[in-house]
C-alpha positions as CSV (number, residue, x, y, z in Angstrom):
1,X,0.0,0.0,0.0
2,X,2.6,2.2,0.9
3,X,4.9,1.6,-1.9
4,X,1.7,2.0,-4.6
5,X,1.0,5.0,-3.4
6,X,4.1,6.8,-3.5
7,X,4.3,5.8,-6.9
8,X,0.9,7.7,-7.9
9,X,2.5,10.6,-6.0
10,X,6.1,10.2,-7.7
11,X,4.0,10.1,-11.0
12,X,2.0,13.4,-9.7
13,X,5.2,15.1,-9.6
14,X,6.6,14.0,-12.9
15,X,8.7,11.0,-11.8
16,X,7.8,8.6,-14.5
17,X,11.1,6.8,-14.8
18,X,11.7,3.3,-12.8
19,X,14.5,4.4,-11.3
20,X,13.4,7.9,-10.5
21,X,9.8,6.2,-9.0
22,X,12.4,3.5,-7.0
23,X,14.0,7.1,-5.4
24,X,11.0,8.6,-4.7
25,X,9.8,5.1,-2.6
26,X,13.3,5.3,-0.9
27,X,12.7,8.6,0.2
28,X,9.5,8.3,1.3
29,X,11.5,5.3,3.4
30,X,14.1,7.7,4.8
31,X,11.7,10.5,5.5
32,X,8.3,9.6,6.2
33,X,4.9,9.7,4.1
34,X,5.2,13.3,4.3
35,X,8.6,14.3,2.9
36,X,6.9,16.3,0.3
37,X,6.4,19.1,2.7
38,X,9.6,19.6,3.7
39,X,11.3,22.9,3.7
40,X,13.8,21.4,1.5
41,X,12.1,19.2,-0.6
42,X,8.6,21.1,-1.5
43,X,10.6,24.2,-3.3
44,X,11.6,21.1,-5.6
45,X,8.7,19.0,-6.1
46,X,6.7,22.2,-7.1
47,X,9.1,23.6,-9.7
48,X,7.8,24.1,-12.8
49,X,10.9,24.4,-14.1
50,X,12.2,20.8,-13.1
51,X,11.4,17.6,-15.1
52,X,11.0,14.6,-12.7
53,X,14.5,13.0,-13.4
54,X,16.2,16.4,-12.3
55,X,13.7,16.7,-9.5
56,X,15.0,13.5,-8.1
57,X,18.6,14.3,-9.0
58,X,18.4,17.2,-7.1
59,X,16.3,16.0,-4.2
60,X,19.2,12.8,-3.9
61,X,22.0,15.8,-4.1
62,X,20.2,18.1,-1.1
63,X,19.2,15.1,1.2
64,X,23.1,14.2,2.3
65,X,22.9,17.6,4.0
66,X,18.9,17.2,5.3
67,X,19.0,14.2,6.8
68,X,16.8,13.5,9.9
């Protein structure tokens, strides 16, 4: 249950790729159901300017430095 939903919310987002959707579920792991409202992570998730394979680049490259 978990897992499937994160994927509808990866794909809400843009992250269509198997290994970008495999990312998405690890974070969700890592940082709970809500991660998507982190202060570090929402300004990312939201930009329009982001695909979703540099979305999860950049969310991989900013969480060494946000972890819990």
């Amino acid at each position: 249950m978990i897992v499937r939903e994160a994927n509808r919310r990866a794909a809400a987002h843009g992250i269509l790729s198997e290994s970008g959707v495999t990312r998405f579920v690890e974070f969700v792991f890592e940082f709970g159901a809500g991660f998507e409202k982190l202060p570090w992570v929402a300004p990312i998730l939201g930009s329009p300017a982001l695909d979703g394979e540099d979305k999860i680049d950049r969310l991989s490259a900013v969480s060494t430095f946000n972890v819990r």
